[in-house]
C-alpha positions in Angstrom: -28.6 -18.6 26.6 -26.8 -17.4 29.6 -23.8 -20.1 29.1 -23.6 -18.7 25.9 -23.0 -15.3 26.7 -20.8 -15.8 29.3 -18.4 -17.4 26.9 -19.2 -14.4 24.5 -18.3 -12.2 26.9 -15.0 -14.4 28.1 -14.5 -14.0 24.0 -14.7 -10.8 24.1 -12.2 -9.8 27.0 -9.7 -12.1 25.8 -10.4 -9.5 22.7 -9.7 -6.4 24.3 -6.4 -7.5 26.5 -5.0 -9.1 23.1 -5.5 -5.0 21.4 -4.2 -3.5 25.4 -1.0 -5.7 25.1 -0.8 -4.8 20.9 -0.9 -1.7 21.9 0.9 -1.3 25.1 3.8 -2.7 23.2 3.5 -0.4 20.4 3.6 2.3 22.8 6.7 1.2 24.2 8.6 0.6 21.6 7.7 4.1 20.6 8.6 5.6 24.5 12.3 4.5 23.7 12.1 6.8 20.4 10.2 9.2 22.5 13.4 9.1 24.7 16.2 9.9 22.4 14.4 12.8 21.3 
């Protein structure tokens, strides 16, 4: 049980900086429209 949820929670980490980098980039992408405004 405990090997199994530290892989859950190695799962879920990888998770959450895969939507932080989706999102970072989004957010950059938008700064340079931000910009020109």
């Amino acid at each position: 049980m405990g090997a199994l949820g530290v892989d859950l929670s190695a799962l879920h980490w990888i998770y959450v900086v895969f939507i932080v980098l989706i999102i970072g980039f989004m957010v950059k992408r938008r700064d340079t429209t931000l910009i020109c405004i």
